[in-house]
Structures are given as structure tokens and as C-alpha cells.
C-alpha positions as CSV (number, residue, x, y, z in Angstrom):
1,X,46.7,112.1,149.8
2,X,48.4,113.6,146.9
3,X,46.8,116.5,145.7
4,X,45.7,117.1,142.5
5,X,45.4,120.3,140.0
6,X,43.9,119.9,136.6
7,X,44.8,123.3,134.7
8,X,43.8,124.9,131.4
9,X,40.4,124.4,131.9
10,X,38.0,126.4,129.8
11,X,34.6,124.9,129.9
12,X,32.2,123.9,132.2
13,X,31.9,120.3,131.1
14,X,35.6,119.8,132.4
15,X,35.4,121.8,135.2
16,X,32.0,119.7,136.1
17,X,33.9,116.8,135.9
18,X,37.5,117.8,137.6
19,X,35.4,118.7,140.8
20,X,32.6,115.8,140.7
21,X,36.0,113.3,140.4
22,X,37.8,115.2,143.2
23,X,40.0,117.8,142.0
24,X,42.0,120.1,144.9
25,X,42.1,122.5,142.2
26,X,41.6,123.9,138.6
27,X,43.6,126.0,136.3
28,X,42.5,129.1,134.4
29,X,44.8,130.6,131.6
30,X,44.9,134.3,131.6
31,X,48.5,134.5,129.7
32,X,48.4,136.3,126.2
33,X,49.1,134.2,123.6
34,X,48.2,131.1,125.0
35,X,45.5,128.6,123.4
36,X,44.4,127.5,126.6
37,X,43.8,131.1,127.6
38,X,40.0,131.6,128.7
39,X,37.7,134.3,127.9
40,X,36.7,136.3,131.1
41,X,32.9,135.1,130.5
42,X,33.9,131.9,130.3
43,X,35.9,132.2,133.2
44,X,32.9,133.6,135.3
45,X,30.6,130.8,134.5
46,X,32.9,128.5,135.6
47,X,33.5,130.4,138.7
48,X,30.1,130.6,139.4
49,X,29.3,127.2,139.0
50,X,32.5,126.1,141.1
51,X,31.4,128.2,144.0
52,X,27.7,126.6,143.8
53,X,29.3,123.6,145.0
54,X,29.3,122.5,148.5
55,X,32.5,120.9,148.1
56,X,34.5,122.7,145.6
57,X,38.1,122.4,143.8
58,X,39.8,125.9,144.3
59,X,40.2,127.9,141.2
60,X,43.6,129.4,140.1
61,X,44.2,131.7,137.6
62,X,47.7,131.7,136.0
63,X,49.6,135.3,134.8
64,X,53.0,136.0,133.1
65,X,54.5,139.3,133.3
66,X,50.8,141.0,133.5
67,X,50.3,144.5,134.7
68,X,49.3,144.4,138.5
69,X,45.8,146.2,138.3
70,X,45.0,143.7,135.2
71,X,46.2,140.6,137.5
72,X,43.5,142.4,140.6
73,X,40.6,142.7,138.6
74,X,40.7,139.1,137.4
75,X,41.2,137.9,141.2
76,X,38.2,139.8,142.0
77,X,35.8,139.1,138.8
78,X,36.6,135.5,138.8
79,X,36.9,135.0,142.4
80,X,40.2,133.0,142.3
81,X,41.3,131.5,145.1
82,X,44.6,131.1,144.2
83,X,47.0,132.4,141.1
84,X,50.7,130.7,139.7
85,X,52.8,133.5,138.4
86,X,54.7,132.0,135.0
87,X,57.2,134.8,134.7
88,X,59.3,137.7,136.6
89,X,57.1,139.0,139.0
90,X,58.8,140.8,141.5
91,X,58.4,140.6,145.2
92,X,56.7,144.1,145.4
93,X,54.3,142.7,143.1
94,X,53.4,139.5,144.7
95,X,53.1,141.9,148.1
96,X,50.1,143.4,146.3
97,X,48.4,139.9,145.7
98,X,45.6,139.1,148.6
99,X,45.1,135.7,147.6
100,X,47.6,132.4,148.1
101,X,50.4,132.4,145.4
102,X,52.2,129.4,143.4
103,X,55.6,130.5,141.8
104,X,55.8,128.2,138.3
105,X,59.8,127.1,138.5
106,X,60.7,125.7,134.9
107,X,63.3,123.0,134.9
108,X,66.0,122.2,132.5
109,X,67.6,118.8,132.4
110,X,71.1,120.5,133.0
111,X,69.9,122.5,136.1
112,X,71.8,121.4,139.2
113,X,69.6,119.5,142.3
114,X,71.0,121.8,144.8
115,X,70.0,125.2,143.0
116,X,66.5,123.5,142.3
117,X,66.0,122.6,145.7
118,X,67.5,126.4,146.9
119,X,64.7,128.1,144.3
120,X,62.2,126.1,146.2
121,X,63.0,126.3,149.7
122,X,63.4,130.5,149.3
123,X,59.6,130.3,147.7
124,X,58.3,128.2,150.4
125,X,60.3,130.2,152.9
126,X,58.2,133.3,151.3
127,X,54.9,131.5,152.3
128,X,54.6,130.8,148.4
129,X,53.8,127.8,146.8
130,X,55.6,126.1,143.9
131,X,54.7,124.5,140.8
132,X,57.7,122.5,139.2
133,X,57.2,122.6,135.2
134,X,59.5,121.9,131.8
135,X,61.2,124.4,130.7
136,X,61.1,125.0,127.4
137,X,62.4,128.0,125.3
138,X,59.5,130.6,124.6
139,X,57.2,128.8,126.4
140,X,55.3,129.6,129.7
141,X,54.7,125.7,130.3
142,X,51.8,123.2,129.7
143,X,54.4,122.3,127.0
144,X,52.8,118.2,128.0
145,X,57.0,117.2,128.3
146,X,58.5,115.8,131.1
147,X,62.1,116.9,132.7
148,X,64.4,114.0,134.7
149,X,62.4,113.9,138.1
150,X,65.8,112.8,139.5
151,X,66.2,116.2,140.0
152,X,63.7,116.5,142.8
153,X,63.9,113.4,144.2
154,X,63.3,113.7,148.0
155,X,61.9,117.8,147.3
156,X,58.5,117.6,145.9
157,X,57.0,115.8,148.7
158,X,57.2,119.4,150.6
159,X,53.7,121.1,151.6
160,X,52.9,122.9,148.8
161,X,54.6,121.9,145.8
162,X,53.2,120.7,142.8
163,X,55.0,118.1,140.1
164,X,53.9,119.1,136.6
165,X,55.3,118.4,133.1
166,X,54.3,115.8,130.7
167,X,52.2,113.8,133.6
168,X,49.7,111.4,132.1
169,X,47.4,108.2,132.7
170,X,50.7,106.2,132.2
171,X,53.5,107.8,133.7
172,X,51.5,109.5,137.1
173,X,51.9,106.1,139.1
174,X,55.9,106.1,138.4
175,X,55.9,109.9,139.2
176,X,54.2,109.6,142.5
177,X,55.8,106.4,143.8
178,X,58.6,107.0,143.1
179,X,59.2,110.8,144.1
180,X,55.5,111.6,146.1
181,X,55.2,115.1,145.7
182,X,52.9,116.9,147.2
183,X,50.4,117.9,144.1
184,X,50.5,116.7,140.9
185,X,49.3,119.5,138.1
186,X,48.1,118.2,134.6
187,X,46.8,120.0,131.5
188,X,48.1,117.9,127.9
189,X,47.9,115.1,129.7
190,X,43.9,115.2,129.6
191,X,43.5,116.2,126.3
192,X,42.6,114.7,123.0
193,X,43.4,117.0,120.4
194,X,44.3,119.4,122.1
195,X,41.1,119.8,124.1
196,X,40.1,119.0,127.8
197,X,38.9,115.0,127.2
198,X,36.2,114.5,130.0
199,X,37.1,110.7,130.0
200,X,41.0,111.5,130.8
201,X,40.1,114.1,133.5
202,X,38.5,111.4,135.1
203,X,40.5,108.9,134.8
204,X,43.5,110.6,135.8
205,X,41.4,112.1,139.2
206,X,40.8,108.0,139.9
207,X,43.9,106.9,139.2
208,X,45.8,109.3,141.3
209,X,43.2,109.2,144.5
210,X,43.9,104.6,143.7
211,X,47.9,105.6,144.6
């Protein structure tokens, strides 16, 4: 079963309905200058109410470039499960990190299969999971555009890799037939005006648990 992460999520409503449809996880923003960053209030309600759950999505909380100790007291206020570093983290700093880490790899359209495929294998190698993303100049991702999947045909079906970038309601069933990764990670793709849409969550959740 292809696993599913719904990310930027900043209110309970769509964090309600992410885990009631079935959600493996859910994304919190913690990058500066982001608008799907959420407050750390916000982020503890949802937290809270995620861990009331008997069966709950895990939460991850996403970082670029952040100071360490920052990055450690969000882990342990918000009780994340899991975090995705977005930038240059070194390997000293991921050392520090006591929770399970995804490594955000941004694709360009020009990138070579082979050097994709290396970036991945020396993450997984590192026990460190992956989350395959658009790259896009001056942006951390959740940019809602999609790179050639060609690129990892035959690689995202490995344990612990994620396929995100411009997936939607119309586009996820040619994404996962035709390449089956692992996880699939969405954020624009739910939205309506640039807000979590409860209506997409779900039907995105359904459509992908149909597959």
C-alpha cells in the first residue's frame, strides 16, 4: 500500500481529516519565510490532538538550514515523530537528531538518472529517508510543479522514499502506476486558494488507498 504524507498542514480541521481518511503522515512547516509555516501553538494543538488518537498519522516537522538547538526544541515541544531536512544539513547535524529523518532531494529536469538514483541510495544507505521534490530556484519546495518522473522510473518504489511535486487528484493515479513509489507527499495539491481544502485531503486519501 502506497503510503501517503499530506504536508503543510496548519489546522486542526485538516489534520482531523488527513488522519480520519488514513494518512501515514502529516507535514508541519517550520522554515522561515514560508506561508505554510505554522505557529508553535498551532503546532501543539495539532500534536496533541494527533496523539489522542488511537490510530494516528505520524507528524513531521520540516527545517532548512535551522540552528540545531532550534530544530531540538521543536522535536521535543511538538512531539514529532519524524522531520525532512530542506537544505544543507550536515551529517554531524543529522547525528544529533533522535528521531527518523527524510532528506528533501529537489530535482531538475536536466539532472542525470544515475546521479539521482546515487543521491538516493547514499541517503538510504545512511538509514535516512527521502523525499523527491521540484526544484525550483529560491525555493524549499511545495512549489505544487511536477519534474519528468522518467527520472526515477524503477527508484521510488524503495522503502522509504516519497514522490512529491505537483501531485494532485488527476495526475496521482498516472504517478503511482506507472512508477509506484513508495509514498506519495502532497501539499498544493489539496488546496483551494492556497489553503488546506478538507474535500481534496479526502479525496486524494481515497483515491490513492482505490490504487
Amino acid at each position: 500500500m502506497t503510503k501517503i504524507k499530506i504536508c503543510g498542514i496548519k489546522t486542526i480541521e485538516a489534520s482531523k481529516i488527513a488522519a480520519n481518511e488514513g494518512a501515514d503522515y502529516i507535514g508541519l512547516v517550520f522554515v522561515d519565510g514560508v506561508r505554510r509555516k505554522i505557529s508553535i501553538n498551532k503546532a501543539i494543538e495539532i500534536s496533541n490532538y494527533i496523539n489522542s488518537l488511537r490510530v494516528a498519522p505520524k507528524i513531521v516537522g520540516l527545517f532548512q538550514n535551522q540552528h540545531l538547538n532550534y530544530v531540538l526544541d521543536i522535536i521535543k515541544n511538538i512531539n514529532l515523530d519524524c522531520v525532512q531536512l530542506c537544505g544543507n544539513e550536515n551529517e554531524d547535524f543529522i547525528s544529533s537528531l533522535n528521531v527518523k529523518i527524510f532528506k528533501q532531494i529537489r530535482v531538475k529536469n536536466t539532472d542525470k538518472k544515475i546521479e539521482i538514483e546515487s543521491k538516493i541510495n547514499n541517503h538510504l544507505d545512511m538509514n535516512l529517508g527521502v523525499i523527491l521534490d521540484t526544484y525550483k530556484k529560491g525555493s524549499p519546495g511545495g512549489t505544487g510543479e511536477s519534474f519528468d518522473w522518467n527520472l526515477i522510473s524503477g527508484i521510488a518504489s524503495k522503502e522509504n522514499t516519497f514522490l512529491g511535486g505537483g501531485l494532485n487528484i488527476n495526475n496521482i493515479e498516472k504517478a503511482i502506476k506507472n512508477f509506484t513509489p513508495w509514498g506519495v507527499d502532497v501539499s498544493t495539491g489539496v488546496e483551494y486558494k492556497g489553503e488546506k481544502n478538507i474535500n481534496l485531503i479526502s479525496s486524494f486519501i481515497k483515491k490513492v488507498k482505490f490504487l
